[in-house]
C-alpha positions as CSV (number, residue, x, y, z in Angstrom):
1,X,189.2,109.4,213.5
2,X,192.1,108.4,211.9
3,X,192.7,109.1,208.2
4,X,195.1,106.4,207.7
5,X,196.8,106.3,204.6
6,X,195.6,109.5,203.2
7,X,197.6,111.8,205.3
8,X,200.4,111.4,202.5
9,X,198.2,111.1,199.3
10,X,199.0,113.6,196.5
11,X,196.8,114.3,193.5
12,X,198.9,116.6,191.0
13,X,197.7,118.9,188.8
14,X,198.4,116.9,185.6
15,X,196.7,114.2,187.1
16,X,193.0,116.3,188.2
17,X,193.9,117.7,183.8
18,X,194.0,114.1,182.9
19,X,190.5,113.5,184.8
20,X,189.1,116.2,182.7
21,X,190.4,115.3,179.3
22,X,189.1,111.3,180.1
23,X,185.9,112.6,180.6
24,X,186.7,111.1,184.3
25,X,184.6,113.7,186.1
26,X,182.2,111.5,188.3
27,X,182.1,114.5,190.6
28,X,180.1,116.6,188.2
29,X,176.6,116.9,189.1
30,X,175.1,117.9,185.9
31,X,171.6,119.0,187.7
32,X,173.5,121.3,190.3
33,X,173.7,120.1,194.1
34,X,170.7,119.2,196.2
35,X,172.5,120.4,199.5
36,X,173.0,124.1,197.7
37,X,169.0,124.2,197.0
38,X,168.4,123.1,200.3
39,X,170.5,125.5,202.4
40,X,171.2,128.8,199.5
41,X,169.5,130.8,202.4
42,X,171.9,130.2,204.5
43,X,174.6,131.3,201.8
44,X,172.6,134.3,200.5
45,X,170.8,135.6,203.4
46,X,167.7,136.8,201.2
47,X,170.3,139.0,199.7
48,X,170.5,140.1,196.0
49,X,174.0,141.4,194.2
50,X,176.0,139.3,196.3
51,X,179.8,138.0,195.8
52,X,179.9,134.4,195.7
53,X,182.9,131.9,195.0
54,X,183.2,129.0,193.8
55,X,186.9,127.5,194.7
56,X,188.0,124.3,192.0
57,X,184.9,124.7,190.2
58,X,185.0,122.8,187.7
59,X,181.6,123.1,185.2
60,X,179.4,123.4,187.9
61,X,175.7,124.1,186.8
62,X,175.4,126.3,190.4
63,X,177.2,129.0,189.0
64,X,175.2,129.9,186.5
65,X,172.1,129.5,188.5
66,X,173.6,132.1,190.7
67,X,174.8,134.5,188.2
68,X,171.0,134.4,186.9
69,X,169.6,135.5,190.6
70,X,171.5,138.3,190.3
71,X,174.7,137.6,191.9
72,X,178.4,137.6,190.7
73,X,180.1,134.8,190.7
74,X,183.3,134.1,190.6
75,X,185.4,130.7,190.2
76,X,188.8,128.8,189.7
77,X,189.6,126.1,188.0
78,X,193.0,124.4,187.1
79,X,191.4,123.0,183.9
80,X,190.8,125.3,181.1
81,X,188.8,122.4,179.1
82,X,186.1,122.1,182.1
83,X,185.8,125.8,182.3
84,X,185.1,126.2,178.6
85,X,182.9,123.4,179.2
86,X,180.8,124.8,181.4
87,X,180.4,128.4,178.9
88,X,179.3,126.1,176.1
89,X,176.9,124.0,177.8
90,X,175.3,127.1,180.1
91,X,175.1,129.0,176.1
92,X,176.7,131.6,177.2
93,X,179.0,133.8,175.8
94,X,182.5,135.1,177.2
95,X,185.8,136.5,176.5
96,X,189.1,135.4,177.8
97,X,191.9,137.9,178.7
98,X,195.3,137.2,180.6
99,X,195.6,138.0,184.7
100,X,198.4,139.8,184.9
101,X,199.7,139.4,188.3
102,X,199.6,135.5,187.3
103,X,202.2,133.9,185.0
104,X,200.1,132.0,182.4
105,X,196.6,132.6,184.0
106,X,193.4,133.3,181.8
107,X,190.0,134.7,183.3
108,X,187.2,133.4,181.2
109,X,184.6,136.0,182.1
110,X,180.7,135.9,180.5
111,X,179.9,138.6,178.0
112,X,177.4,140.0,181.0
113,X,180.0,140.1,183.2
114,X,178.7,138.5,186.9
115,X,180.8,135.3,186.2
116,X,184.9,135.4,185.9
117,X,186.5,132.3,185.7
118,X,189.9,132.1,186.7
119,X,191.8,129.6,185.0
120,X,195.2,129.1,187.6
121,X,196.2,127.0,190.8
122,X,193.9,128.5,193.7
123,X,196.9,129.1,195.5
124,X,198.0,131.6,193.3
125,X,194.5,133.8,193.6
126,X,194.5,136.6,196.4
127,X,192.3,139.0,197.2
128,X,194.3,141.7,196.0
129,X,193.2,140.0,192.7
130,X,190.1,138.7,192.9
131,X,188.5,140.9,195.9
132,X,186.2,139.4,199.1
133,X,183.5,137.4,199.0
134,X,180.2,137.6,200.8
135,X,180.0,133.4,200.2
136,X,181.5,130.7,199.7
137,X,179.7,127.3,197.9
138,X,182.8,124.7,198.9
139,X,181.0,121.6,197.2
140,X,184.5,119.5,196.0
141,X,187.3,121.4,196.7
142,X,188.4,121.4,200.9
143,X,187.7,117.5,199.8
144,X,189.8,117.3,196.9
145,X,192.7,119.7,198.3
146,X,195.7,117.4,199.3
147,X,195.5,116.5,203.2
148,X,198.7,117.9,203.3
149,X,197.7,121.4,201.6
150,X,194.4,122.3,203.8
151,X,195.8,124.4,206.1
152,X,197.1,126.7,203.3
153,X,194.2,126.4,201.8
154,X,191.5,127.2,204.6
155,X,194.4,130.2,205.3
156,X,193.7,131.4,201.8
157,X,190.0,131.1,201.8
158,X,189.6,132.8,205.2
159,X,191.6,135.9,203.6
160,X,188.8,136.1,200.8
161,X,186.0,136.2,203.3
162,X,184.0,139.3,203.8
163,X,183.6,139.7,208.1
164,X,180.1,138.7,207.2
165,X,180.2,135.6,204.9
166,X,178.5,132.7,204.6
167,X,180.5,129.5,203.8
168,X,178.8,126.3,202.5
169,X,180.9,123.4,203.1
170,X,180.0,119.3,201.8
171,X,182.4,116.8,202.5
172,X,182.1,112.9,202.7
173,X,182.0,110.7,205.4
174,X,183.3,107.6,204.9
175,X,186.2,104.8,206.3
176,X,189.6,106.3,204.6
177,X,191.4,103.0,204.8
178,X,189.3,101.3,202.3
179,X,189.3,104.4,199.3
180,X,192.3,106.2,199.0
181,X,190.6,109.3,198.1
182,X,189.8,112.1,196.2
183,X,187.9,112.8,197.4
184,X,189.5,112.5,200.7
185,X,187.6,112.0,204.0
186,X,187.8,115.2,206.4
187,X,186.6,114.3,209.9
188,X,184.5,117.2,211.6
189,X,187.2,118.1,214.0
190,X,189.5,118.4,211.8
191,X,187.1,120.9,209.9
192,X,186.7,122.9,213.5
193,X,190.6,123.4,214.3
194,X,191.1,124.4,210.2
195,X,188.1,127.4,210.5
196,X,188.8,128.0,214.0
């Protein structure tokens, strides 16, 4: 399929800011994602104490619903706001340090620990930093990643992947000539040859 005019479509950072502070944030799901309640066994194997990441995370309810099952849950986020957001409105307490091997980054990370929220571009996270994960919920992020930034993205993802991870993965289906996207439309062979 042909993505027409999105191959060339950029979304800056100021602009996915400015969707925060306008309260533009149609993507949140403020009851958590059917498709993650419907396949988490897939993602946590009947597993407890697992590692799971949450790339351009936003507020999401999910990660909190995680963190409570007794896994650790990491995230990143360009917007500080959202991720402060998603503290108040879970209740729950954190403290907020600087990441030293990132100019400007903060980690938000709750007072019990099993959630760090790093608050950064994703391209600037590593696992040197952050460590591997045993999965991966991709609910709006490989569809909000600039066409032209997925391969580096994908790269950087499979370099966070413990050998035996799991890696959730929505996207939308739709006709890219009518909505210029985000989020943008990734056909399922263009998903194959970016995993491999």
């Amino acid at each position: 399929a042909d993505i027409g005019s999105q191959k060339d479509r950029v979304v800056t950072e100021e602009e996915w800011l400015q969707k925060w502070e306008m309260g533009n944030i149609g993507f949140h799901k403020e009851q958590g994602h059917p498709l993650l309640q419907k396949y988490l066994d897939v993602l946590i194997k009947g597993s407890s104490g697992l590692r799971i990441f949450f790339p351009l995370c936003g507020k999401a309810v999910e990660m909190k619903w995680l963190a409570d099952m007794g896994h650790e849950v990491v995230g990143v986020e360009v917007s500080e706001q959202a991720l402060k957001e998603f503290f108040a409105e879970q209740g729950l307490p954190y403290c907020e340090e600087p990441v030293p091997e990132i100019s400007g980054a903060k980690r938000l990370q709750s007072i019990s620990g099993n959630i760090s929220l790093y608050c950064c571009s994703i391209y600037d996270l590593s696992s040197s930093i952050v460590g591997k994960f045993d999965g991966v919920w991709d609910r709006g992020a490989l569809v909000a990643v600039n066409p032209c930034d997925r391969q580096r993205y994908v790269s950087l993802m499979i370099t966070l992947m413990e050998k035996n991870s799991s890696y959730l993965l929505v996207t939308v289906s739709y006709d890219p000539n009518k909505h210029k996207g985000p989020p943008f439309y990734v056909p399922e062979s263009e998903i194959k040859s970016l995993f491999g």
